[in-house]
C-alpha positions, -999 to +999 in steps of 0.1 A: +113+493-482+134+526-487+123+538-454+141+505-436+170+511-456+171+547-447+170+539-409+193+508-416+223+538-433+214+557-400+223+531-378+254+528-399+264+564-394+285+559-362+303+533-377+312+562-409+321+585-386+344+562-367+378+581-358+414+570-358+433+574-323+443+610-316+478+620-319+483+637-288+514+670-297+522+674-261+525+659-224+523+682-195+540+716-206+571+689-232+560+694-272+556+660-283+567+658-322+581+635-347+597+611-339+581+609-310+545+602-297+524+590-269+495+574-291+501+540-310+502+547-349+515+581-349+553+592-349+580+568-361+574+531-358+612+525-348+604+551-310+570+529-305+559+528-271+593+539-259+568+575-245+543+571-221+525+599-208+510+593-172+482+617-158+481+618-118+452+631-102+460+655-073+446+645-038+414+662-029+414+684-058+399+681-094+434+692-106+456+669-125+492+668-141+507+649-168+543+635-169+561+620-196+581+594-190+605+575-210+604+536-205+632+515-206+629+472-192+649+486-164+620+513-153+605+547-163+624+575-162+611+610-165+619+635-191+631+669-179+625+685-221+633+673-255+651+695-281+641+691-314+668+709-331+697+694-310+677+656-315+687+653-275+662+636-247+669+647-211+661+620-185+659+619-151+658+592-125+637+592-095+656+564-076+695+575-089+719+588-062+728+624-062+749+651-040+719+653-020+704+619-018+718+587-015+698+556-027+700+514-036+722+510-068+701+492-097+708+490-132+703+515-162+690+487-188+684+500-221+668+477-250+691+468-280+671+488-303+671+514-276+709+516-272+711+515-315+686+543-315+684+567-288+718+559-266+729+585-239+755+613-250+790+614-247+786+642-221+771+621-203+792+610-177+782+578-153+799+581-116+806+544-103+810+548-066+823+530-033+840+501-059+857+471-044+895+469-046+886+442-068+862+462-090+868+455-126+874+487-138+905+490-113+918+464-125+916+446-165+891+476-174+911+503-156+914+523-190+876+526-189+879+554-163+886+589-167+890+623-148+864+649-170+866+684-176+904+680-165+899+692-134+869+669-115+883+636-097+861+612-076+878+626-042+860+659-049+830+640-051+832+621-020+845+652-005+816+678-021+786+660-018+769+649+015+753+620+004+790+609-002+804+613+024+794+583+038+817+562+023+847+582+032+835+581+067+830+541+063+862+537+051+880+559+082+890+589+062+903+567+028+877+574+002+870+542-017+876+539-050+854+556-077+851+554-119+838+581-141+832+563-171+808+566-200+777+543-208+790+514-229+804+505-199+773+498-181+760+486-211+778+453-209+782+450-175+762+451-143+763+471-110+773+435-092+803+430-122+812+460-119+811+455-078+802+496-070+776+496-046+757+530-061+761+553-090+748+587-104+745+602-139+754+637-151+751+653-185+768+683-201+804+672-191+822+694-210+802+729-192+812+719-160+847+730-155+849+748-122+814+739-111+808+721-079+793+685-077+763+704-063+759+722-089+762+695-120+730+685-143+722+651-127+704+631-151+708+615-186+707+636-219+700+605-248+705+616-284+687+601-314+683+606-349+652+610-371+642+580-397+641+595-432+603+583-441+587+613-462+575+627-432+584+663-444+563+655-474+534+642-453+537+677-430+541+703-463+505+683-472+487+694-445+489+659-427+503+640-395+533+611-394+525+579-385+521+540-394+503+514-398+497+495-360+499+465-379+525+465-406+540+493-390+543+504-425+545+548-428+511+561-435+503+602-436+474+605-414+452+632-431+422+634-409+404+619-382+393+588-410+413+595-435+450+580-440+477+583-471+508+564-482+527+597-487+510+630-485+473+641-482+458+651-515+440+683-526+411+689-510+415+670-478+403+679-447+437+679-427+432+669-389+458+687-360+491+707-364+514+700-393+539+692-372+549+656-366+530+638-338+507+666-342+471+660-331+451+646-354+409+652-357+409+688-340+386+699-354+346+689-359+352+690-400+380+669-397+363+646-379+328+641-396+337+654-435+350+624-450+321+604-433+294+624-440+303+627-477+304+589-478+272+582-461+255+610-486+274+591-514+251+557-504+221+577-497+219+592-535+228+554-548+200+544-525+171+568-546+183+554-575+185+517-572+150+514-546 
């Protein structure tokens, strides 16, 4: 009888070691940290799913290369690097306009908790081009528009850029109108309101004085904030951030099978980094010492009671 309940606890010693979801730290050569993450349960609850980190086989090789990509219900968008201390995303569109490339206008959609949590920057500047005369921000909306840096007009970028030139050439030598405005524009209302067939984005405004269209940051830099959970308590304990995929309640993940409320306690085998959105289980102790301790807890209860 105690040899069939022997086999019967080593059957049951996959389901002991059973692992939580790794909490990946990075994505191609961008640090992945709290707030942030790529794997459901870790990170902040409020940033879920808003990473995504996509692994693209090369052809004909055995090589392959991550991206992270930032994913909005108007598309995926990459990111160029995320600072930590300056809580700033930098995005980049694959199907924008730029001085180089000109390309079908669509809309930048962000979600509402999107827009409340992780909106674009001040310095970043949106270029509405080749407007109608009857374009609402020449006309009711006009005050939405702005010259930046003082010294950079729409003319110059018609003028600078060759993918831009088009319009001026449509238009026999009259470049059509243009609006640099700023995102709450195209926040609540779309590229056919707004009647600009194309735009572009461009971040870090207020550095480009003097600099050349060809030379601006083209792109999106987002700014966010960090949710005050106890995460710094969770990290000081030797654990990961994270939450419950459920409740979506804050847990401190302290190893591979092991999760806390607040902070892992003495003695635990801490999985990953102590940095947020750290992985978690990397390591074989982290993985199996929890389990192992339980299963040997059964097996002494087992000598006893058969």
């Amino acid at each position: 009888m105690s040899s069939l309940f022997l086999l019967y606890l080593l059957f049951l010693l996959p389901f002991f070691c059973h692992s939580l979801p790794l909490c990946r730290n990075s994505c191609g050569n961008i640090r992945i940290d709290y707030p942030f993450a790529v794997d459901d349960g870790c990170g902040a609850p409020l940033y879920r799913n808003m990473l995504n980190c996509s692994t693209t086989l090369a052809t004909n090789t055995t090589i392959s290369t991550a991206d992270l990509f930032f994913e909005t219900p108007s598309g995926s968008y990459k990111v160029e690097s995320i600072d930590y201390s300056d809580k700033t995303l930098t995005i980049y569109d694959p199907s924008m306009s730029t001085c180089t490339i000109l390309q079908p206008h669509h809309d930048f959609v962000l979600s509402d908790v999107q827009s409340a949590l992780i909106p674009p920057s001040p310095d970043t500047v949106f270029a509405l081009m080749n407007c109608s005369i009857d374009s609402p921000v020449l006309n009711h909306y006009k005050s939405l528009c702005f010259n930046f840096s003082a010294d950079h007009s729409c003319d110059e970028l018609y003028g600078s850029c060759t993918s831009f030139k088009i319009f001026q050439m449509l238009a026999n030598d009259t470049p059509p109108a243009c609006c640099f405005t700023s995102y709450s524009t195209v926040k609540f209302m779309s590229m056919n309101i707004l009647d600009c067939t194309h735009y572009t984005t461009f971040y870090d405004a207020d550095k480009l004085k003097g600099e050349k269209p060809m030379d601006w940051s083209y792109g999106m830099k987002l700014t966010y904030g960090v949710p005050d959970t106890g995460c710094d308590r969770c990290r000081k304990s030797g654990g990961t951030c994270g939450f419950d995929v459920e409740t979506e309640g804050t847990v401190c993940i302290c190893s591979a099978s092991v999760n806390s409320t607040r902070e892992c306690g003495a003695g635990t085998v801490a999985g990953g980094s102590s940095g947020g959105g750290g992985g978690i289980g990397q390591g074989h102790g982290g993985l199996l010492l929890p389990s192992i301790l339980h299963l040997s807890t059964i097996l002494f209860a087992s000598t006893i009671f058969l």
